[in-house]
C-alpha positions as CSV (number, residue, x, y, z in Angstrom):
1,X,0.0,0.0,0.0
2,X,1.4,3.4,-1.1
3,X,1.6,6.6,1.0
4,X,-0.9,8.9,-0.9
5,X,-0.2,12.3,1.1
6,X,-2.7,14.3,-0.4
7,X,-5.5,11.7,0.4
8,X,-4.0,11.4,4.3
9,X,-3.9,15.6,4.5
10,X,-7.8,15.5,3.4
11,X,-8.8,13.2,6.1
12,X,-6.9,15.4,8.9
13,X,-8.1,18.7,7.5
14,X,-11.8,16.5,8.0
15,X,-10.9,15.3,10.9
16,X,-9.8,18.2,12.6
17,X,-12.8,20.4,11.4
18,X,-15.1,17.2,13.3
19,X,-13.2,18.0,16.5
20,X,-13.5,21.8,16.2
21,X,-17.8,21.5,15.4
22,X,-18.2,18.5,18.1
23,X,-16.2,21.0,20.7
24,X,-18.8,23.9,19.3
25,X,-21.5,21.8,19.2
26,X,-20.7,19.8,23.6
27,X,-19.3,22.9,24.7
28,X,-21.3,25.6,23.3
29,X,-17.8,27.8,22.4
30,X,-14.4,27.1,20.8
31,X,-11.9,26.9,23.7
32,X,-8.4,25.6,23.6
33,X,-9.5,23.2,26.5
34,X,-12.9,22.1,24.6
35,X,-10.4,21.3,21.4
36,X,-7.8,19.3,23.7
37,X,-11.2,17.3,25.9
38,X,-12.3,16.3,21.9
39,X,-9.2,15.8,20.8
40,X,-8.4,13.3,23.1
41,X,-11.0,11.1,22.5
42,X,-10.9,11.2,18.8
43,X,-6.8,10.2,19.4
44,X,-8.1,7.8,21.8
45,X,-10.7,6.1,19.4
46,X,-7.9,6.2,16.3
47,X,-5.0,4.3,18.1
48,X,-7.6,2.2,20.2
49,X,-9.3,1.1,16.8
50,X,-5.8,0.5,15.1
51,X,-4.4,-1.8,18.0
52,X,-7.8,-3.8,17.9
53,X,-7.4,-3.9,13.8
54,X,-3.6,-5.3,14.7
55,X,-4.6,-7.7,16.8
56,X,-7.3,-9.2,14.6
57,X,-4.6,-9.5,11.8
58,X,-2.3,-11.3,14.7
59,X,-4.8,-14.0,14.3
60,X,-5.8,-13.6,17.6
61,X,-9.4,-14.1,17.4
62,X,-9.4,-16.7,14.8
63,X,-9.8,-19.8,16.6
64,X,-12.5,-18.2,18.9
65,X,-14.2,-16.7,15.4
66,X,-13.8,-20.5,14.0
67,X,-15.6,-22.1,16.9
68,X,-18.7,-19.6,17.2
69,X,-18.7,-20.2,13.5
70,X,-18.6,-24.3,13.5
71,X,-20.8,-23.9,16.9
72,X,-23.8,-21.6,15.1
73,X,-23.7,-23.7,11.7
74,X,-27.0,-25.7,10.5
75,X,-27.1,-29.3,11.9
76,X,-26.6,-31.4,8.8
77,X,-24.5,-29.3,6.7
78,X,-21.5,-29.1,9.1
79,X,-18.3,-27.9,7.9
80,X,-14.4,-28.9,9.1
81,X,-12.8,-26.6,11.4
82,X,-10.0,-26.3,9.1
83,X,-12.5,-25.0,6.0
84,X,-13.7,-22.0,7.9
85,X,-11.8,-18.8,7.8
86,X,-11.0,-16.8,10.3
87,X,-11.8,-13.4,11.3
88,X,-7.8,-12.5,10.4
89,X,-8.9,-13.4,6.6
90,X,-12.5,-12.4,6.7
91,X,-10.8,-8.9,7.9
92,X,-9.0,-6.7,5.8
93,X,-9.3,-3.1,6.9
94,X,-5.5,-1.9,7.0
95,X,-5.0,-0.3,10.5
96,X,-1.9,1.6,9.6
97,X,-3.9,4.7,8.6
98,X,-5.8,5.0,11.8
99,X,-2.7,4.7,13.8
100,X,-1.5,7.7,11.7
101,X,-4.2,9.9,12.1
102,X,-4.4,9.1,15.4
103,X,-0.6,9.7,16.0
104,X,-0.9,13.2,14.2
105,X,-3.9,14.5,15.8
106,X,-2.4,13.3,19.5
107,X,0.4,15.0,18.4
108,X,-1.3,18.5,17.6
109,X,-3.3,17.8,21.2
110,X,0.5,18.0,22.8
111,X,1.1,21.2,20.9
112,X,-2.5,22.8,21.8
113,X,-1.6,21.2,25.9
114,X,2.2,22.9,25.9
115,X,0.6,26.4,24.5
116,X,-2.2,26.2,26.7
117,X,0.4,25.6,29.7
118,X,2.9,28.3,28.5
């Protein structure tokens, strides 16, 4: 997968223009504290959703995923536990982009926390 940095600098302009209307819309003004408070929790829901996206492509999950699966199937028409895929293959959503945005926009937080302390 290529680095496409014009498609990446769309997504944080969007991004960042969410988290300054959500900290309009909770907290009524546009504060440096209401844009850190939103801030974090868009950071936290990037990197959080990333790690889970890394795990399931650790193939974590997949022998818990296969076993619901072989558990839940019709009666007759059982399948082997080896023919069933597993949430790893059955999950392709590339995590690496989420960790980035989630990386960048933490890292502006820092820079809006170190001017807000200065």
């Amino acid at each position: 997968m290529e680095f496409n940095f014009k498609k990446n600098l769309i997504i944080l302009l969007i991004t960042q223009f969410l988290i300054v209307l959500i900290s309009f819309i909770h907290h009524h003004k546009i504060t440096l504290i209401s844009y850190i408070d939103i801030s974090f929790y868009v950071t936290s829901g990037y990197i959080l959703l990333s790690l889970l996206l890394f795990t399931i492509h650790s193939g974590f999950y997949d022998v818990m995923s296969k076993s619901l699966n072989l558990f839940f199937s019709p009666g007759k028409d059982k399948r082997r536990f080896e023919d069933i895929p597993g949430l790893s293959e059955l999950i392709t959503l590339n995590g690496k982009p989420f960790f980035l945005h989630g990386l960048i926009t933490g890292l502006l937080m820092a820079v809006a926390l170190i001017v807000h302390y200065a």
